[in-house]
C-alpha positions as a Python dict, from the first residue, in 0.01 Angstrom:
ca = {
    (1, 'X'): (0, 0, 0),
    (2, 'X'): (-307, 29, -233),
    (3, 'X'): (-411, 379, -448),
    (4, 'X'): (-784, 450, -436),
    (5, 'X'): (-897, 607, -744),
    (6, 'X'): (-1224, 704, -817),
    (7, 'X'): (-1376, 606, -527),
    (8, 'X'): (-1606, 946, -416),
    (9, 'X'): (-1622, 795, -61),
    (10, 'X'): (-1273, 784, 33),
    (11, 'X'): (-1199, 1128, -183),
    (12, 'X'): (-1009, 1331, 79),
    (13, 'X'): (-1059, 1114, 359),
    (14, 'X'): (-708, 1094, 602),
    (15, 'X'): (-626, 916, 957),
    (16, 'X'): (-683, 507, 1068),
    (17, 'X'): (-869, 332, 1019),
    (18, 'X'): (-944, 125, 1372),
    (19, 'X'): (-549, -43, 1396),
    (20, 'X'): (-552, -169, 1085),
    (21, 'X'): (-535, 86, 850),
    (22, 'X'): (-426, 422, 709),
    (23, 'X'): (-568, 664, 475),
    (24, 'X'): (-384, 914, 313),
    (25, 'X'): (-391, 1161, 32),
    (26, 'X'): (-73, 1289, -148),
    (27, 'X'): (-106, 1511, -435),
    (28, 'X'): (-411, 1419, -585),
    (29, 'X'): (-391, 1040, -535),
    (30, 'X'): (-543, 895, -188),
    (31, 'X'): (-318, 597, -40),
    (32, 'X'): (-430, 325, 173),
    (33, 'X'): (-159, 107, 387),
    (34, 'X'): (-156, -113, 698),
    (35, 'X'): (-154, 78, 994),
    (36, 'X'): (255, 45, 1151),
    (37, 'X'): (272, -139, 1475),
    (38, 'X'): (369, -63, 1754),
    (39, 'X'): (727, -79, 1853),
    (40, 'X'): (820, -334, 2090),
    (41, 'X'): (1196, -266, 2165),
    (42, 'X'): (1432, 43, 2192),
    (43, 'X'): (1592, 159, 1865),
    (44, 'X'): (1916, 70, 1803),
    (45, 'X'): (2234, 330, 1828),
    (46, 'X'): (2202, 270, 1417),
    (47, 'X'): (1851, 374, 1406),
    (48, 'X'): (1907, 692, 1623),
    (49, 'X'): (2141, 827, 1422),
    (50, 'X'): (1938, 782, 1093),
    (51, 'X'): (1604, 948, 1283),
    (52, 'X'): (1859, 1229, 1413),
    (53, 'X'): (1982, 1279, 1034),
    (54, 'X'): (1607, 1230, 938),
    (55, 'X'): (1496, 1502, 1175),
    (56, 'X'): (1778, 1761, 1068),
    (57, 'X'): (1673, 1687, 699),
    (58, 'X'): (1303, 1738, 793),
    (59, 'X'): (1390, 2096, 1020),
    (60, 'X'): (1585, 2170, 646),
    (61, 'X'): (1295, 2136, 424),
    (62, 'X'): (1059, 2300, 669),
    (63, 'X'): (1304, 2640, 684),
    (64, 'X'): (1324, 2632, 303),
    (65, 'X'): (940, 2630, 293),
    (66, 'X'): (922, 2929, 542),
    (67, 'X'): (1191, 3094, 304),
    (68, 'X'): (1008, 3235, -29),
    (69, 'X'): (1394, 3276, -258),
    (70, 'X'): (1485, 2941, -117),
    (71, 'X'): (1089, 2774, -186),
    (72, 'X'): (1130, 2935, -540),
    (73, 'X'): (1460, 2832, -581),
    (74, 'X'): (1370, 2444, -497),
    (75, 'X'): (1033, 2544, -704),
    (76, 'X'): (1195, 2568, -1027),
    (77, 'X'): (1340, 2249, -1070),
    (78, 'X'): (1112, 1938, -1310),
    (79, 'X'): (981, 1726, -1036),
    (80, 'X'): (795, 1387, -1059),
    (81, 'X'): (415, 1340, -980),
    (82, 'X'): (341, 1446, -588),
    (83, 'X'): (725, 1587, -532),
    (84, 'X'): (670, 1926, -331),
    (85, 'X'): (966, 2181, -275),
    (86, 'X'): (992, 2051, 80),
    (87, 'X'): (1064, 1666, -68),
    (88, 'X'): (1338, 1796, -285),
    (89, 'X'): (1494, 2020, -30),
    (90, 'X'): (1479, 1690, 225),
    (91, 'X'): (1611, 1479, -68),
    (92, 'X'): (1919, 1773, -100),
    (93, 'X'): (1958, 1772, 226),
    (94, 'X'): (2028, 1382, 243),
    (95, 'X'): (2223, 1351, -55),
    (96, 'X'): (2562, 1472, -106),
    (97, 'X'): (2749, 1629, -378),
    (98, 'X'): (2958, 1388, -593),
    (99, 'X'): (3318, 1495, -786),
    (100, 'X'): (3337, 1266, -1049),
    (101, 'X'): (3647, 1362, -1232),
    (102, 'X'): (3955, 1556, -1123),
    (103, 'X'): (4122, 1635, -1460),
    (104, 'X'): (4506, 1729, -1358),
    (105, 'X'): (4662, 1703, -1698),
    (106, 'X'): (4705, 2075, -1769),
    (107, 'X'): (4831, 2156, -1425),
    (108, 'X'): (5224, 2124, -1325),
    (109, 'X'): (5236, 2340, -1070),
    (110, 'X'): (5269, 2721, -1251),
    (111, 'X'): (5021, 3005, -1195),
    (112, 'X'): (4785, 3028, -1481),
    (113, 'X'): (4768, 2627, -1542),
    (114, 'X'): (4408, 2485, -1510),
    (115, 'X'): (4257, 2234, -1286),
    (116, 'X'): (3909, 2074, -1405),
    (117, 'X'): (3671, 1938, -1155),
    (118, 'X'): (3351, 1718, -1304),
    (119, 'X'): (3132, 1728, -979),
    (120, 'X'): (2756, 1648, -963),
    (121, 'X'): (2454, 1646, -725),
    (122, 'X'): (2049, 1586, -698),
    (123, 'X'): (1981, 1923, -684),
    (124, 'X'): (2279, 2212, -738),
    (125, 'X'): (2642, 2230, -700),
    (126, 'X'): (2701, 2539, -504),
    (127, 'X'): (3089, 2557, -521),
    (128, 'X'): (3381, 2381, -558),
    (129, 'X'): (3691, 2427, -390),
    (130, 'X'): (4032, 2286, -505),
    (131, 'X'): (4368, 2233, -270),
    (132, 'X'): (4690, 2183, -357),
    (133, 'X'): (4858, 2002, -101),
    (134, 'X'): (5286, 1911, -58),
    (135, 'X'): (5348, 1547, -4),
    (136, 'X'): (5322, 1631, 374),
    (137, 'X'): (5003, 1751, 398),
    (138, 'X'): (5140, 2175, 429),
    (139, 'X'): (4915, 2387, 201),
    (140, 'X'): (5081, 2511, -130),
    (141, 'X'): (4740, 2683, -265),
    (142, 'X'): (4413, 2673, -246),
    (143, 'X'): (4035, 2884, -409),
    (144, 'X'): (3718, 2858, -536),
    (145, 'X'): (3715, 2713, -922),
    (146, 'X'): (3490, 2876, -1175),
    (147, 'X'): (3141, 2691, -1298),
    (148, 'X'): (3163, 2642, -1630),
    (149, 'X'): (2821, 2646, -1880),
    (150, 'X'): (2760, 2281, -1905),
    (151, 'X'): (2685, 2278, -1482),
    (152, 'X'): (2883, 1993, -1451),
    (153, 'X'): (3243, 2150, -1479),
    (154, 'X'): (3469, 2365, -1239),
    (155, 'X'): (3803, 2543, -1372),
    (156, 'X'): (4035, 2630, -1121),
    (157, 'X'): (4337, 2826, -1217),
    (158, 'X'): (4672, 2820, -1022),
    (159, 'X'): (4777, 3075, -868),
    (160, 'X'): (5108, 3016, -733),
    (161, 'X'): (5400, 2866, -833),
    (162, 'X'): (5482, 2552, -694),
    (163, 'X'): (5823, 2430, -781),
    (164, 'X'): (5815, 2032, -674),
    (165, 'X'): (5497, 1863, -735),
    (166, 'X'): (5665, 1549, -657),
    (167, 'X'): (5410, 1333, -401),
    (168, 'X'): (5175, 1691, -467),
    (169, 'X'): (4815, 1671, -393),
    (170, 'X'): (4487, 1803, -567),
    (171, 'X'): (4174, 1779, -332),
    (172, 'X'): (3875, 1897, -488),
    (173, 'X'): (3539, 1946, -241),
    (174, 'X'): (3186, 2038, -367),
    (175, 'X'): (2910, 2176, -166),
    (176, 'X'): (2585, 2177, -232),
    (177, 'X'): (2262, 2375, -119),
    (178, 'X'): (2212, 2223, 270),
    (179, 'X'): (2600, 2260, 285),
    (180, 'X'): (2711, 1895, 217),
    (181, 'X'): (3025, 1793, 56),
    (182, 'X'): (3176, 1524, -144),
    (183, 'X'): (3544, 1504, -234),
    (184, 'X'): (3810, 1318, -467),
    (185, 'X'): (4146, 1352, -406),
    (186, 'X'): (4453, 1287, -693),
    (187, 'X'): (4791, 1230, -605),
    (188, 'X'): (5042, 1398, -898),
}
């Protein structure tokens, strides 16, 4: 792939080039790149799914550019050189939410006590939801922590009293933006 600058010829020019190449502009820079050839077996079950993910992301970004509070909201972020709205809502929209730290130590099981949850993504953390789970699996509590200044901390506070944490659970899950979710678990 070459960049053509300050050529006055090519300036805006866009398509192929015969079969062998194409022209492209992006932003203000023009790009010129061997023309792809043509496919000459079926895609494999791997490749379908990664076009059909592709496709959803694509049908993402182009409802967030038809939507003028979501457009803004994707406009505000610091973007590199050429990145439009749509590329970071596609880029969302492929990336999940990380938790990177569940932070237990001031939780024993009475209401009141604190839960921390680190979690990070590309673009926004939209909530975070903490369980607290019996060594079974049954449900002893669960809500929506609290975002904390920094943007990269949650506080949960208990809200029941749960009297034996032995084999207990925490299961924190962010969401982001497009609705994807990443999750860390921490046995007590």
């Amino acid at each position: 792939m070459a960049h053509v600058d300050k050529n006055a010829f090519l300036k805006g020019v866009s398509g192929s080039v015969g079969k062998t190449f194409v022209i492209r502009t992006v932003g203000d820079k023009t790009i010129m790149a061997i023309a792809p050839g043509k496919r000459t077996k079926s895609p494999s079950a791997k490749q379908v799914a990664h076009q059909d993910t592709f496709k959803s992301a694509a049908n993402y970004g182009k409802a967030v550019m038809a939507n003028p509070v979501d457009k803004g909201e994707y406009g505000t972020k610091k973007r590199k050189p050429f990145e439009s709205e749509y590329n970071l809502a596609v880029t969302d929209f492929l990336t999940p939410p990380q938790v990177l730290e569940l932070d237990t130590a001031g939780y024993k099981g009475k209401k009141g006590e604190l839960i921390r949850v680190r979690a990070t993504d590309d673009f926004a953390v939209k909530s975070v939801k903490v369980q607290v789970l019996a060594s079974d699996g049954s449900l002893f509590e669960e809500g929506l922590a609290v975002s904390q200044t920094n943007g990269l901390d949650w506080l949960y506070k208990g809200s029941t009293e749960v009297l034996d944490m032995t084999g207990a659970k925490v299961v924190a899950t962010a969401t982001d933006k497009p609705g994807n979710t990443g999750v860390l678990e921490k046995v007590m």
